[in-house]
N, C-alpha and C positions, 0 to 999 in steps of 0.2 A: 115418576118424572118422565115428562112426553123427552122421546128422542128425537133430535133432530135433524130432518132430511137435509141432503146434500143439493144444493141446486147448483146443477153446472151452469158455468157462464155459456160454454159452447155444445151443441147440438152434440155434438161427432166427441163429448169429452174428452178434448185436445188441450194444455195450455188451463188447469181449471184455474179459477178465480181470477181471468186476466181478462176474457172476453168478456167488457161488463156492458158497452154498446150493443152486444148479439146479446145479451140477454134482457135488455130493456125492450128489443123490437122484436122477440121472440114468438109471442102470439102474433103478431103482426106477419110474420113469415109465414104463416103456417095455412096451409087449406085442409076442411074438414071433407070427410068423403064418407061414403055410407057401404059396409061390407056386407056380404050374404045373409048376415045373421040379422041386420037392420041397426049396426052398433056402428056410431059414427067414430070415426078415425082421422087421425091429426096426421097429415103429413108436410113436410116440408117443400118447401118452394124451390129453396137453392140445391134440393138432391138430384135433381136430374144435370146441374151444371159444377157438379165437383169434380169432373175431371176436365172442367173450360167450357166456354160458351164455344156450342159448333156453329158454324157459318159464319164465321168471324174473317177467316182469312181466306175459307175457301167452301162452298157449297156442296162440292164434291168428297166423302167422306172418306173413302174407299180408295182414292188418288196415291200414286205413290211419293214418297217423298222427294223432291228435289236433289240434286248431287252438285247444284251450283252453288254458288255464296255469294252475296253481294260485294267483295272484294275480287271474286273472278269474275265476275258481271263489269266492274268499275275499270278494273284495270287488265285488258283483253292485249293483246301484240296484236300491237299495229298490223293492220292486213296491206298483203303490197298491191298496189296498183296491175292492173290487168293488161300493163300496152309498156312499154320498151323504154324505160327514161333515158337508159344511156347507147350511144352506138356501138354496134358491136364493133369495130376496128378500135375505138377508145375502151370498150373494157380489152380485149387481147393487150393492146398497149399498157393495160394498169397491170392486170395479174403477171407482166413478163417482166414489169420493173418489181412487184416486189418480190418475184421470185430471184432478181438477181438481187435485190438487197437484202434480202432473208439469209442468201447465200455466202453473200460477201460478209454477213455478219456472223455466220455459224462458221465459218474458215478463218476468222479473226477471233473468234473464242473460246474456238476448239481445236487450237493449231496440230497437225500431225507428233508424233513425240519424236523426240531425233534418235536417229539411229543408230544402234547401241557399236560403241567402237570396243573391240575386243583386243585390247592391248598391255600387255602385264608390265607391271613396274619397270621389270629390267630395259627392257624395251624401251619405255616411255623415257626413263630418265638416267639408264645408263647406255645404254647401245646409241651411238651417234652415229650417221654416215659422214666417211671423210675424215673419221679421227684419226689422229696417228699417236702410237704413244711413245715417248720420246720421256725417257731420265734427265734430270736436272744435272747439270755440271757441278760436281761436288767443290765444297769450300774448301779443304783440304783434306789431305791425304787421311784415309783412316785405314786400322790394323784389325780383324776381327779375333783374333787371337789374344790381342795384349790390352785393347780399348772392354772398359766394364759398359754393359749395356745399359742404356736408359730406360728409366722403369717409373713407376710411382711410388715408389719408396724412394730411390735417388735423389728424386727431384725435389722430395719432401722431407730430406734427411735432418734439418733443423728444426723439424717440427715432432720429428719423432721421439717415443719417451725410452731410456735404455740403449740410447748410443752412446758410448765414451768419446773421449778427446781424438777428431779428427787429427788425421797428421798428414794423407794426402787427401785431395778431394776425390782421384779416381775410386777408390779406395775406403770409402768412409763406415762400412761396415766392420772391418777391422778391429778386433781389440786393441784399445794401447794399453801396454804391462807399463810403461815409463815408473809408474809410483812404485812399481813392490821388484825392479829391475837391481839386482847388484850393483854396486860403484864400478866394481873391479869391469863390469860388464859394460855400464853405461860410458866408459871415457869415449870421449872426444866423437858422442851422437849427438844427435839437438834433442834440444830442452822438451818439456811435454806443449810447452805451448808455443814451440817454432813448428816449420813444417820441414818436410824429407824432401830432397829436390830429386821425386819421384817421376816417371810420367805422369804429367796431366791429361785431363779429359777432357 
């Protein structure tokens, strides 16, 4: 059984069995030439331009590459005029206005911080100049001796749990015995649920 050869489509077999136009104009490309021995040889036409046709953009082969681009070509800054467009006494006048409005806006939005007042509480809110201190005219008369002081239990004495039957109000921590009190003992006291005409408070 004959084997059978591979024909590439492409010269350079690249891409096989896809290049089927380079293979139909395959001789057609080709020039024959004759070597030392007198044996002619096929070579190809497009091998001298596989790396691009030269003199296409530039005759010069050896030239060094450009560093511009057609977007730095297209779009250059503007170049300024060579003579004076504005007067010098109007620009002085321009740069001196906006140096003072620069300034009036940089001191309008960076105001200085205020300075620091170093003043302790007592000072700020009880030391007054000009006060005088002066006691209030008492309501009446009190005794420190016989008067029971006011307290938070005092004042909260009907709310509290494990106090017995009041009998004066200065007084209201007081036991009352009235319940487990002798007859012989209790004549002619008040009841447990009258009061003592004790000092009040």
């Amino acid at each position: 059984m004959n084997a059978t050869r591979t024909i590439y489509n492409s010269s350079g077999k690249c891409l096989l069995e896809n290049w089927v136009e380079e293979r139909q104009v395959q001789e057609k490309g080709m020039d024959t030439a004759v070597d030392d021995d007198g044996k002619e040889v096929y070579t190809i036409k497009a091998l001298p331009f596989k790396d691009g046709h030269p003199g296409i953009l530039s005759t010069d082969v050896n030239a060094d590459q450009e560093k511009t681009s057609t977007y730095r070509e297209s779009h250059k800054t503007p170049e300024k005029p060579g003579v004076r467009t504005v007067g010098r006494k109007k620009e002085l006048m321009e740069r001196a206005l906006y140096a003072q409005v620069s300034n009036a806006v940089h001191e309008e939005l960076n105001a200085p911080p205020p300075e620091p007042d170093f003043v302790s509480v007592t000072k700020k809110d009880f030391t007054i100049e000009d006060f005088k201190h002066e006691l209030p005219a008492p309501e009446r008369e009190h005794n420190v001796e016989t008067e029971q002081p006011v307290t938070f239990w005092s004042e909260h004495k009907q709310k509290i749990h494990g106090v017995t039957q009041m009998k004066t109000l200065d007084t209201p921590f007081k036991k009352n015995s009235s319940f487990s009190k002798p007859i012989e003992e209790s004549v002619d006291q008040a009841k447990p649920y009258q009061g003592e005409p004790l000092p009040f408070m």
